[in-house]
PDB file of N, CA, C and O in Angstrom:
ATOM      1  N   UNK A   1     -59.257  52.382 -80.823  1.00  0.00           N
ATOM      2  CA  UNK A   1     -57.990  52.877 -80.326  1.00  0.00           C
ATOM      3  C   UNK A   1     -57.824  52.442 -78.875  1.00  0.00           C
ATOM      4  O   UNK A   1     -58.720  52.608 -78.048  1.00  0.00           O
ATOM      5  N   UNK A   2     -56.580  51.845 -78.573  1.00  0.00           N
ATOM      6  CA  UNK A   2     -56.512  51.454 -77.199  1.00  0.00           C
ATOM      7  C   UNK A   2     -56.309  52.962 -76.318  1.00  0.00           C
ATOM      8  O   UNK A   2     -55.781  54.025 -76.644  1.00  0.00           O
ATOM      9  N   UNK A   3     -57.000  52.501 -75.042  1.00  0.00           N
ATOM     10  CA  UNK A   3     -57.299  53.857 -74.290  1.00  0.00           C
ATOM     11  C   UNK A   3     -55.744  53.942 -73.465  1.00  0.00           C
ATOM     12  O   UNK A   3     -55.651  54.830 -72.617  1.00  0.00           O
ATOM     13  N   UNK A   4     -54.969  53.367 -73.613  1.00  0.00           N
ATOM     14  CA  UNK A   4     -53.717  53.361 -72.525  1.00  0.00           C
ATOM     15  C   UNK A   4     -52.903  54.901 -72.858  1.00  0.00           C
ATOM     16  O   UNK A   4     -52.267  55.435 -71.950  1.00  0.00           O
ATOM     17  N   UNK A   5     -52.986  55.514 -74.171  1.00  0.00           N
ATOM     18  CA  UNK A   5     -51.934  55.943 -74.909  1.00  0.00           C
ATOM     19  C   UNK A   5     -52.560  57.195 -74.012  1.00  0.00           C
ATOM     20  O   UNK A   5     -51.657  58.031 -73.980  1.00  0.00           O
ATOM     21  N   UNK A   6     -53.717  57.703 -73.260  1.00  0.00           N
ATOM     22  CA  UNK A   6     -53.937  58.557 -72.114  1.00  0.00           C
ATOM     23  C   UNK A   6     -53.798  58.321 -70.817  1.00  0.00           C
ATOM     24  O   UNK A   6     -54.094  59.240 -70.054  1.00  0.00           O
ATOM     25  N   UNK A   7     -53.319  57.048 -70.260  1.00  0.00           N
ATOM     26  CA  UNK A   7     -53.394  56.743 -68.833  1.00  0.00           C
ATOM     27  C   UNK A   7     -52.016  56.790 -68.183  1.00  0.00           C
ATOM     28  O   UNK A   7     -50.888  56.441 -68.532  1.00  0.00           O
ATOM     29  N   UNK A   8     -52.620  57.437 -66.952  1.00  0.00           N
ATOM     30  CA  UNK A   8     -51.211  57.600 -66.348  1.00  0.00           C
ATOM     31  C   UNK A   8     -50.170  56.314 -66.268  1.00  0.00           C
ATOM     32  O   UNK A   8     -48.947  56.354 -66.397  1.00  0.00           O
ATOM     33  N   UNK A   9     -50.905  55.305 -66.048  1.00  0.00           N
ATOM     34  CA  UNK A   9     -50.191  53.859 -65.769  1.00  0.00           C
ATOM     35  C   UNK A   9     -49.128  53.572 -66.544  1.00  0.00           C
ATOM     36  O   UNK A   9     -48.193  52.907 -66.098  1.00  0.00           O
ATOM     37  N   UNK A  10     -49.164  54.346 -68.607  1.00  0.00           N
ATOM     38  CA  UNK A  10     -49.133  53.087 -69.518  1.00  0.00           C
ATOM     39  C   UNK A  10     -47.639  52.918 -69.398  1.00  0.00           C
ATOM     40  O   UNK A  10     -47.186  52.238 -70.319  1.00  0.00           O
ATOM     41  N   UNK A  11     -46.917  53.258 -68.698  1.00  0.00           N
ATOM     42  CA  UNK A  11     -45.406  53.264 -68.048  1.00  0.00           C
ATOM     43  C   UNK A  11     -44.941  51.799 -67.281  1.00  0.00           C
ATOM     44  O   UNK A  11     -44.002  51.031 -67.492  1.00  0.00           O
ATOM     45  N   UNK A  12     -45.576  51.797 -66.719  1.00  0.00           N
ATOM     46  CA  UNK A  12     -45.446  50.193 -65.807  1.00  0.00           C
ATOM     47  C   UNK A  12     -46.805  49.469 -65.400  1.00  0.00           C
ATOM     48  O   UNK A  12     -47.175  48.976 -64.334  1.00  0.00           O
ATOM     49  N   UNK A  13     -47.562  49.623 -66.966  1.00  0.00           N
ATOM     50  CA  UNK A  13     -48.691  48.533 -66.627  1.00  0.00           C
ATOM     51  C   UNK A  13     -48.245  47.247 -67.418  1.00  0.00           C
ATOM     52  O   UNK A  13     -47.624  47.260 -68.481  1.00  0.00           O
ATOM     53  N   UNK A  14     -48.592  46.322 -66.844  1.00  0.00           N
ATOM     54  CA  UNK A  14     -48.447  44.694 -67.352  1.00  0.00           C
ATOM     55  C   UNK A  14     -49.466  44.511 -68.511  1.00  0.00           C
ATOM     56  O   UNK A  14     -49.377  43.606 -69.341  1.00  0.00           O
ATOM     57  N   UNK A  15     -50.472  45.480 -68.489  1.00  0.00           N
ATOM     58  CA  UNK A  15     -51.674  44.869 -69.750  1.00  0.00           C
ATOM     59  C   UNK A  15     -50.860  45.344 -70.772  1.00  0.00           C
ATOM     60  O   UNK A  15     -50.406  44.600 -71.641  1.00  0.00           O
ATOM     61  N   UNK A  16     -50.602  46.809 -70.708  1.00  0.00           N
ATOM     62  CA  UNK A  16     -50.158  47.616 -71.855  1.00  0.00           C
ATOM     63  C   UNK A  16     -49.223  46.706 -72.571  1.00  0.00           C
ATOM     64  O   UNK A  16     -49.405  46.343 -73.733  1.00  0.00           O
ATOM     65  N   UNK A  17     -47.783  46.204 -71.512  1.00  0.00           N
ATOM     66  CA  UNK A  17     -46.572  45.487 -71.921  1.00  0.00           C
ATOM     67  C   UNK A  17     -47.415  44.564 -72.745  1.00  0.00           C
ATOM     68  O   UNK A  17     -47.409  44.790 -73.955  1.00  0.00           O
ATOM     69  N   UNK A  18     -48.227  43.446 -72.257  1.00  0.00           N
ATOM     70  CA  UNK A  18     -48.737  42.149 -73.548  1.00  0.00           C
ATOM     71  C   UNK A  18     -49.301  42.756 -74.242  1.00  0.00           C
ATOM     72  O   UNK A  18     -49.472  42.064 -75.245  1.00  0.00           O
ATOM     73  N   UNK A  19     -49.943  44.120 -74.419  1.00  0.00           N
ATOM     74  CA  UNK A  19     -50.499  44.438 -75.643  1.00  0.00           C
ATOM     75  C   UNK A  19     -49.682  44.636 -76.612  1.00  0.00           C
ATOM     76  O   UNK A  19     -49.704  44.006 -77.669  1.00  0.00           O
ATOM     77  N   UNK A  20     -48.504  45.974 -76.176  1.00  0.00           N
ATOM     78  CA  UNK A  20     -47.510  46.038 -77.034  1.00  0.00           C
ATOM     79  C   UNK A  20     -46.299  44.831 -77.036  1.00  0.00           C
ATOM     80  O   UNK A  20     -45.155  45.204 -77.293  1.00  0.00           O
ATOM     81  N   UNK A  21     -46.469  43.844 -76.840  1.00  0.00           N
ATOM     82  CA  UNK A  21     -45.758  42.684 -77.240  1.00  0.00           C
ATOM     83  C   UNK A  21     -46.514  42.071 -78.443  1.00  0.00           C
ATOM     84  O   UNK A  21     -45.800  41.624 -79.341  1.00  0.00           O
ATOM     85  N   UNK A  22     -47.732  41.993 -78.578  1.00  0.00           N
ATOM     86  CA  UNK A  22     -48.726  41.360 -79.630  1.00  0.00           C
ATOM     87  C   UNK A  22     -48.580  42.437 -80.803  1.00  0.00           C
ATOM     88  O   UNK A  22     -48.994  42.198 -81.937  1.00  0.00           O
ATOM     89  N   UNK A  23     -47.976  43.611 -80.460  1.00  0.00           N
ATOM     90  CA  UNK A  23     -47.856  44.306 -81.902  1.00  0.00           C
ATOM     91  C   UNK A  23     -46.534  44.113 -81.996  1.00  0.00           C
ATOM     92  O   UNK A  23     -46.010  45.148 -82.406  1.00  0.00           O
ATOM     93  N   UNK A  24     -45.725  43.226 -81.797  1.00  0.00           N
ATOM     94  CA  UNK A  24     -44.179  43.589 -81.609  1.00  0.00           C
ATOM     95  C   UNK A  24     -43.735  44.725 -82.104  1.00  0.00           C
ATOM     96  O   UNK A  24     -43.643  45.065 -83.283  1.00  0.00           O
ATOM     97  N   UNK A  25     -43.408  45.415 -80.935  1.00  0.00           N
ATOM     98  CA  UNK A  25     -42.909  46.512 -80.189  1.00  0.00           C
ATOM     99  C   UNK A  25     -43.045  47.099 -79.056  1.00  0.00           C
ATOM    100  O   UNK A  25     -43.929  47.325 -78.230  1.00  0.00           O
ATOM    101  N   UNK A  26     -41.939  47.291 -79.221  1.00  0.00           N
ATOM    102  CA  UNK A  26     -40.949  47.153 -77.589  1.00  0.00           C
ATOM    103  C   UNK A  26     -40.505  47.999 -77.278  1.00  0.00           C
ATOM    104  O   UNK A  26     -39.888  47.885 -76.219  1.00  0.00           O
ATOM    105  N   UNK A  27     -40.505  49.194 -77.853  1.00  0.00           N
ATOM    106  CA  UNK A  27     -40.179  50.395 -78.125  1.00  0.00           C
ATOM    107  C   UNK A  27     -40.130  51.402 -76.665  1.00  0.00           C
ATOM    108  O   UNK A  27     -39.021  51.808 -76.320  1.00  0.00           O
ATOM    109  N   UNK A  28     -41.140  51.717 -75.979  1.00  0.00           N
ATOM    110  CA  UNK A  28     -41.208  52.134 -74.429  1.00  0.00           C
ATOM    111  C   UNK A  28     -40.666  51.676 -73.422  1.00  0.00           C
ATOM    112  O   UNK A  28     -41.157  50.624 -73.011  1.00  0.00           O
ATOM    113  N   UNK A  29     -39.414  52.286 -72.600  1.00  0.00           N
ATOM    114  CA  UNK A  29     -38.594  51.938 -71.697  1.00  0.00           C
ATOM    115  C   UNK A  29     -39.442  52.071 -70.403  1.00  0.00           C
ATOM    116  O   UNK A  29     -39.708  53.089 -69.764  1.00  0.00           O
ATOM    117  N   UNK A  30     -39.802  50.766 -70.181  1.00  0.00           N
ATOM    118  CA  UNK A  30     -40.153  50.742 -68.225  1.00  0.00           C
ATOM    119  C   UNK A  30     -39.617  50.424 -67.448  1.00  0.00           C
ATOM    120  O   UNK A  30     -39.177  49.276 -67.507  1.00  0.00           O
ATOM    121  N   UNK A  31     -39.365  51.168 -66.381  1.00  0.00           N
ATOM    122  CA  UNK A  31     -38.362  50.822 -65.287  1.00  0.00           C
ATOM    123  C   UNK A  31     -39.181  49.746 -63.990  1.00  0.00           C
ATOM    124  O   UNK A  31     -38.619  48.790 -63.455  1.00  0.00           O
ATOM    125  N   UNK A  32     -40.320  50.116 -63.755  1.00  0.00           N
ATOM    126  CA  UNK A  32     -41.558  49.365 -62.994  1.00  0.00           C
ATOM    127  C   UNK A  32     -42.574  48.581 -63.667  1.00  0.00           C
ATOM    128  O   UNK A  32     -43.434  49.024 -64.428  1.00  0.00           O
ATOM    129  N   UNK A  33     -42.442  47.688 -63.411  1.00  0.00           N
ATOM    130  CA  UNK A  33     -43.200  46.710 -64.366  1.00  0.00           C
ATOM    131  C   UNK A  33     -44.527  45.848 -63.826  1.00  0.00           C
ATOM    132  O   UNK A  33     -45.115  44.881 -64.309  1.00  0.00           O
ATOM    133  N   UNK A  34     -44.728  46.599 -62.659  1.00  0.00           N
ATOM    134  CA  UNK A  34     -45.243  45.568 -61.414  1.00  0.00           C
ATOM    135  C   UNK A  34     -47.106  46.323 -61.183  1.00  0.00           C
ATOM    136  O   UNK A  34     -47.888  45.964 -60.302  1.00  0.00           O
ATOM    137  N   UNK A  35     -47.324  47.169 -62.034  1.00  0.00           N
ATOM    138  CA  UNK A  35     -48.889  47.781 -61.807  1.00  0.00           C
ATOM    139  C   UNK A  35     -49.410  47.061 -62.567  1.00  0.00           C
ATOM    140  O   UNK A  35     -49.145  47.131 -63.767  1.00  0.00           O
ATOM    141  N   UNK A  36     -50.539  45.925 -61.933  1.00  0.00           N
ATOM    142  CA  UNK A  36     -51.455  45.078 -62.838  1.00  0.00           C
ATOM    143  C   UNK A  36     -52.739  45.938 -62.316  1.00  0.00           C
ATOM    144  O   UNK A  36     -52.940  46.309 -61.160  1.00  0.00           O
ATOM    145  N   UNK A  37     -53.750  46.212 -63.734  1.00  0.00           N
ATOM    146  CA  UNK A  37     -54.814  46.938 -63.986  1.00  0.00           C
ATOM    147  C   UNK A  37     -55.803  46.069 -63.443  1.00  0.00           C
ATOM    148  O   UNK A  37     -55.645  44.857 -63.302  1.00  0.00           O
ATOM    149  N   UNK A  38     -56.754  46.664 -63.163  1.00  0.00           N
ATOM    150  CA  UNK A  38     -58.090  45.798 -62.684  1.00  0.00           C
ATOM    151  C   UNK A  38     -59.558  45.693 -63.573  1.00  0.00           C
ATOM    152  O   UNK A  38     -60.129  46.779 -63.671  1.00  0.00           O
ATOM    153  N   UNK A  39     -60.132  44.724 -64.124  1.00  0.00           N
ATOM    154  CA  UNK A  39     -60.828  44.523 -64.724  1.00  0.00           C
ATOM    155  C   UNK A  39     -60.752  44.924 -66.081  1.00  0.00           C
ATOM    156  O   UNK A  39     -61.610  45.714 -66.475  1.00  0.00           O
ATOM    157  N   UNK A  40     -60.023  44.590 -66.742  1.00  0.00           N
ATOM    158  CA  UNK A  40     -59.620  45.205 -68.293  1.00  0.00           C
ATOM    159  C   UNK A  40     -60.709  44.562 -69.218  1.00  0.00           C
ATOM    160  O   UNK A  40     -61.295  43.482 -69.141  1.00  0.00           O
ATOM    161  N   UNK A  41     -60.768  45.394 -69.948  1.00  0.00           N
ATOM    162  CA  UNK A  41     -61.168  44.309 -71.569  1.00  0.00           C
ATOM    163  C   UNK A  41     -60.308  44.348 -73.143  1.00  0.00           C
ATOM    164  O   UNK A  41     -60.434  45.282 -73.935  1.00  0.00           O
ATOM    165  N   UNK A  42     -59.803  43.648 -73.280  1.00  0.00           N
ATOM    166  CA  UNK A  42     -59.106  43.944 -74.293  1.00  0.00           C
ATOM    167  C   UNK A  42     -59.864  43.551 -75.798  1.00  0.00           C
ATOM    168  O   UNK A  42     -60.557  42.573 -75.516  1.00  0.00           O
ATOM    169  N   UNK A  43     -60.013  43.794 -76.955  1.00  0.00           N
ATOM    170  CA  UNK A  43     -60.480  43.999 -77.967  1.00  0.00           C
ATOM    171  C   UNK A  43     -59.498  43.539 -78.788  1.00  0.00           C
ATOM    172  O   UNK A  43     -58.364  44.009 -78.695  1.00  0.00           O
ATOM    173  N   UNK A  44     -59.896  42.263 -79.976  1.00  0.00           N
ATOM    174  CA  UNK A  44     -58.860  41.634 -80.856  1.00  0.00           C
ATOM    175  C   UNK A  44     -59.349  41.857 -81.652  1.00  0.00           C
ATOM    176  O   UNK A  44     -60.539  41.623 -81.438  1.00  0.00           O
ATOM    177  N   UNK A  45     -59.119  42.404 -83.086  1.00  0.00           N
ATOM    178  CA  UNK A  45     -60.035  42.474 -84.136  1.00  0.00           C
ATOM    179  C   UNK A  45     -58.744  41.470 -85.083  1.00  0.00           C
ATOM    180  O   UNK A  45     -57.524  41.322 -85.007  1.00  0.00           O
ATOM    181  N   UNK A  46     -59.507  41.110 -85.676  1.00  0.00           N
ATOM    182  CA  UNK A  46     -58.825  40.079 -86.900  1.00  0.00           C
ATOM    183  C   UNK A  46     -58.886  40.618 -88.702  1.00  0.00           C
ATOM    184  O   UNK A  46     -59.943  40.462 -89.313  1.00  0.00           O
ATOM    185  N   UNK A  47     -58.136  40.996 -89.132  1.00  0.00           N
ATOM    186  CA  UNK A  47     -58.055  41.862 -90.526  1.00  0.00           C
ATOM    187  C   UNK A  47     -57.382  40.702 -91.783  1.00  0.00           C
ATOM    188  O   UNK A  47     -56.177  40.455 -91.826  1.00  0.00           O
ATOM    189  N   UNK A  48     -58.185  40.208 -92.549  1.00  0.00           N
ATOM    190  CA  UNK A  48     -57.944  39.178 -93.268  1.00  0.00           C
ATOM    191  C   UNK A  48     -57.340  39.995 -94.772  1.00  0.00           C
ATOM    192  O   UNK A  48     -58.081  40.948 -95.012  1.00  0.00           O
ATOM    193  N   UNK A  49     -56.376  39.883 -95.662  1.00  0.00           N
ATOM    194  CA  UNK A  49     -56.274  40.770 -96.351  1.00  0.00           C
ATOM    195  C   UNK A  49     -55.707  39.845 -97.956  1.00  0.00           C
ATOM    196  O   UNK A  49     -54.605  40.048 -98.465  1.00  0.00           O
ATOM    197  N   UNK A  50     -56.461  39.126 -98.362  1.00  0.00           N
ATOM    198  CA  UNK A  50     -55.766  37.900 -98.701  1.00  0.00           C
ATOM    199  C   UNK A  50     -55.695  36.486 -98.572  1.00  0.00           C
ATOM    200  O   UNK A  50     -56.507  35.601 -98.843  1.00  0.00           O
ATOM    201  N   UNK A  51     -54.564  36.469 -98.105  1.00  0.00           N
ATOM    202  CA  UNK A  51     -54.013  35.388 -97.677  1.00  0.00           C
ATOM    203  C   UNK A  51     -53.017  35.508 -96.127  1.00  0.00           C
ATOM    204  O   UNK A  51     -52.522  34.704 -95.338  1.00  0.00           O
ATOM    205  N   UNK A  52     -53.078  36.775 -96.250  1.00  0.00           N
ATOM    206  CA  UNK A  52     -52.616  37.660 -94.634  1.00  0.00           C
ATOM    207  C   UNK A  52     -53.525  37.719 -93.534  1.00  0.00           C
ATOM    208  O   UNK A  52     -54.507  38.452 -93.648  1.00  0.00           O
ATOM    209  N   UNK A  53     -53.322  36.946 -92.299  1.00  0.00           N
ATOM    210  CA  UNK A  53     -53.845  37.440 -91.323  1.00  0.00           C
ATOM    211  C   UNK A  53     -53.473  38.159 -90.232  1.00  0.00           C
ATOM    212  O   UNK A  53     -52.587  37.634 -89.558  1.00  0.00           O
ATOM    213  N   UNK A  54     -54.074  39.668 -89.699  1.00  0.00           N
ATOM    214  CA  UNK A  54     -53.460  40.347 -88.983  1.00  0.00           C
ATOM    215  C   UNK A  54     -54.070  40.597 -87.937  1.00  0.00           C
ATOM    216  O   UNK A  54     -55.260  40.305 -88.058  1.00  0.00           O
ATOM    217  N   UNK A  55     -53.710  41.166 -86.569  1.00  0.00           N
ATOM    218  CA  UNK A  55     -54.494  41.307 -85.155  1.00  0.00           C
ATOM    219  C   UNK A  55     -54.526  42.571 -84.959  1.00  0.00           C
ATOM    220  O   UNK A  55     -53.889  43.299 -85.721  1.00  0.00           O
ATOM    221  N   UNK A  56     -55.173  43.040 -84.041  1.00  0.00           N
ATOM    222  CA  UNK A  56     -55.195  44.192 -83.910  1.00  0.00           C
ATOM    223  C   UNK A  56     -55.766  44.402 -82.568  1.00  0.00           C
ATOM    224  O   UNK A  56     -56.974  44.167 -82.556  1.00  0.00           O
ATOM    225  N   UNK A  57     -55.012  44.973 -80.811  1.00  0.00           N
ATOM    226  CA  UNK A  57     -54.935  44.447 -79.919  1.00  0.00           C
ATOM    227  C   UNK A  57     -55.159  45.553 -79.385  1.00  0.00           C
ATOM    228  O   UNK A  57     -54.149  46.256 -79.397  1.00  0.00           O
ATOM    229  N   UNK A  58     -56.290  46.165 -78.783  1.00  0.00           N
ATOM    230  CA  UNK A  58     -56.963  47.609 -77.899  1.00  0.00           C
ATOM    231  C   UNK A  58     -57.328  47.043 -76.570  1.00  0.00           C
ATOM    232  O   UNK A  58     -57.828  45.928 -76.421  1.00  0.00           O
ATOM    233  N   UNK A  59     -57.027  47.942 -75.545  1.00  0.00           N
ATOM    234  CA  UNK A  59     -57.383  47.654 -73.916  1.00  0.00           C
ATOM    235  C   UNK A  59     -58.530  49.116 -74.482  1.00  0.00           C
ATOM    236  O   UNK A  59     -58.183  50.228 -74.881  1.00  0.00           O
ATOM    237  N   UNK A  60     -59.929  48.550 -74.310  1.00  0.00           N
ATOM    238  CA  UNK A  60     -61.045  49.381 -74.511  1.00  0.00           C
ATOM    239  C   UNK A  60     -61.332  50.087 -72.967  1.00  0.00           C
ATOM    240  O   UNK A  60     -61.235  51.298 -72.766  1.00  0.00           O
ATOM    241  N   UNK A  61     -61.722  49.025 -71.871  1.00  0.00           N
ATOM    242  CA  UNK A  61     -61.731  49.356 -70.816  1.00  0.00           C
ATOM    243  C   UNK A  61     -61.053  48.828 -69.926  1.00  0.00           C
ATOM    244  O   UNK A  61     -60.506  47.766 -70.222  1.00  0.00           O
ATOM    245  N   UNK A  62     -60.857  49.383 -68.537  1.00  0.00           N
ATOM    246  CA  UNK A  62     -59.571  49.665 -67.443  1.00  0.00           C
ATOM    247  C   UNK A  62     -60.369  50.154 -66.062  1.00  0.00           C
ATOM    248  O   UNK A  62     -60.896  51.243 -66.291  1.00  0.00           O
ATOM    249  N   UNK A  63     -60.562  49.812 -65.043  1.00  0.00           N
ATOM    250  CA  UNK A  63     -61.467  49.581 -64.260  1.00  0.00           C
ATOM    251  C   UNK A  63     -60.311  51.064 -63.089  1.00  0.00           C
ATOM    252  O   UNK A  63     -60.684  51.959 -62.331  1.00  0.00           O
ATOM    253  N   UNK A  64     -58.530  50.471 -63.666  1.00  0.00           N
ATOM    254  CA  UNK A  64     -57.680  51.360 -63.270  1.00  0.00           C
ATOM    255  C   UNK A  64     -57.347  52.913 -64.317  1.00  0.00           C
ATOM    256  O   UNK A  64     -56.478  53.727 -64.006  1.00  0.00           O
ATOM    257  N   UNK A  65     -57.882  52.994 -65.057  1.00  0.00           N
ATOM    258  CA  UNK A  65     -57.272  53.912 -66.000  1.00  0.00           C
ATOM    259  C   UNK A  65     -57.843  55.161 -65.062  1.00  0.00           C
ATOM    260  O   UNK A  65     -58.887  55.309 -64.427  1.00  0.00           O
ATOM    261  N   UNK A  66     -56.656  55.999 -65.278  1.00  0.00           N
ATOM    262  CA  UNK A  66     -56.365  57.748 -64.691  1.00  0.00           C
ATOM    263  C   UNK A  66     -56.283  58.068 -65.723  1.00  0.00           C
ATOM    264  O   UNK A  66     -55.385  57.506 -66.351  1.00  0.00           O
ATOM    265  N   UNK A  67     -57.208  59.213 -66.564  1.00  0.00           N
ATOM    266  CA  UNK A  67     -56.780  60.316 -67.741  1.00  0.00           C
ATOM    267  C   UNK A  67     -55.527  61.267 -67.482  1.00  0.00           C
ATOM    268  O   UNK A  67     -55.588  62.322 -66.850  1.00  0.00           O
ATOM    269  N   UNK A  68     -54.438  60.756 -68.039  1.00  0.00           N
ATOM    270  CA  UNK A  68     -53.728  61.429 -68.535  1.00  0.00           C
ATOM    271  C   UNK A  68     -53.108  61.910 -70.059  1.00  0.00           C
ATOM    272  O   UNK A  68     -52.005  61.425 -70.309  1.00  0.00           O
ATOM    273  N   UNK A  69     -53.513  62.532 -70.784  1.00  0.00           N
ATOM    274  CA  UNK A  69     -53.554  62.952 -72.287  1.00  0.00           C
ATOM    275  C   UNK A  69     -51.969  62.863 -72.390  1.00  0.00           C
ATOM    276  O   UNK A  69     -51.435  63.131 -71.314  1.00  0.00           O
ATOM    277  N   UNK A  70     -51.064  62.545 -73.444  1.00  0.00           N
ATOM    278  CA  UNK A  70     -49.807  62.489 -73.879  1.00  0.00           C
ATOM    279  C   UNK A  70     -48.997  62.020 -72.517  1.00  0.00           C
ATOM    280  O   UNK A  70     -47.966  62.543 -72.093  1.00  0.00           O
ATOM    281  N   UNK A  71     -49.607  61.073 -72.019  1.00  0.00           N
ATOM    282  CA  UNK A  71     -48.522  60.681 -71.358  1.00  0.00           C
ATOM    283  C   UNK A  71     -47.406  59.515 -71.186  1.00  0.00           C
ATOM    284  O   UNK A  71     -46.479  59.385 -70.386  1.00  0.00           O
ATOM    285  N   UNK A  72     -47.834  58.788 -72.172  1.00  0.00           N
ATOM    286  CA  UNK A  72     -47.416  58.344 -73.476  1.00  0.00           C
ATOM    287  C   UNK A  72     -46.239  58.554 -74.135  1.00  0.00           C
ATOM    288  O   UNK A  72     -45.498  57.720 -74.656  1.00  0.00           O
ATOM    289  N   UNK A  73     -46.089  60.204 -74.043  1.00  0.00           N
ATOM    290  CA  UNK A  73     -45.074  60.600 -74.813  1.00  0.00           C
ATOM    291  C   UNK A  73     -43.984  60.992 -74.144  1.00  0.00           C
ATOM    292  O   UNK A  73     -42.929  61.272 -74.713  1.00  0.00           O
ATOM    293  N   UNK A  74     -44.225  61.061 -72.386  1.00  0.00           N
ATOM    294  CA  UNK A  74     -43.372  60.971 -71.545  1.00  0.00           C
ATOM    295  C   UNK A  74     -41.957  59.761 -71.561  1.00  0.00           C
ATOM    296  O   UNK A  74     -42.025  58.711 -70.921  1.00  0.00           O
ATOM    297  N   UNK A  75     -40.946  60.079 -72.256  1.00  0.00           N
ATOM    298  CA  UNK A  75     -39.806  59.125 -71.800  1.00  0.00           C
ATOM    299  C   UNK A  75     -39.363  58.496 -70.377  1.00  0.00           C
ATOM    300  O   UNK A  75     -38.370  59.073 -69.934  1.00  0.00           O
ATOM    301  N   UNK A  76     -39.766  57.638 -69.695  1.00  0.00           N
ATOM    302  CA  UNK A  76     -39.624  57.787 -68.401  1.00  0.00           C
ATOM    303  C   UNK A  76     -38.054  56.559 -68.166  1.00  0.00           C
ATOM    304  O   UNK A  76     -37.565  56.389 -67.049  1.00  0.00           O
TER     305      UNK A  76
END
């Protein structure tokens, strides 16, 4: 599970935005777009299902991440 969906940032961080661009969706309105995180790692897992290939795109660690629980669910 990507850890953003608790961090205060995930509003106007730049990792979050390319993460949720790689799931297309676009869905979260940011007004500040300009907080780049420091030392991230992001996590690609690859899910073969077939003849389907799918991604699957987690920021594990965040060198910037602040715990904030549902904040996420903040409309900002």
């Amino acid at each position: 599970m990507c850890i953003c969906i608790n961090c205060r940032h995930i509003h106007n961080c730049q990792t979050y935005l390319f993460i949720e661009k790689q799931h297309h969706n676009n869905k979260l309105i940011r007004h500040n777009k300009t907080f780049i995180p420091i030392h991230t790692i992001i996590n690609v897992n690859i899910n073969q299902n077939l003849n389907k290939v799918s991604l699957d795109w987690d920021l594990q660690e965040c060198s910037s991440f602040i715990e904030e629980p549902g904040y996420w669910l903040i409309k900002n």
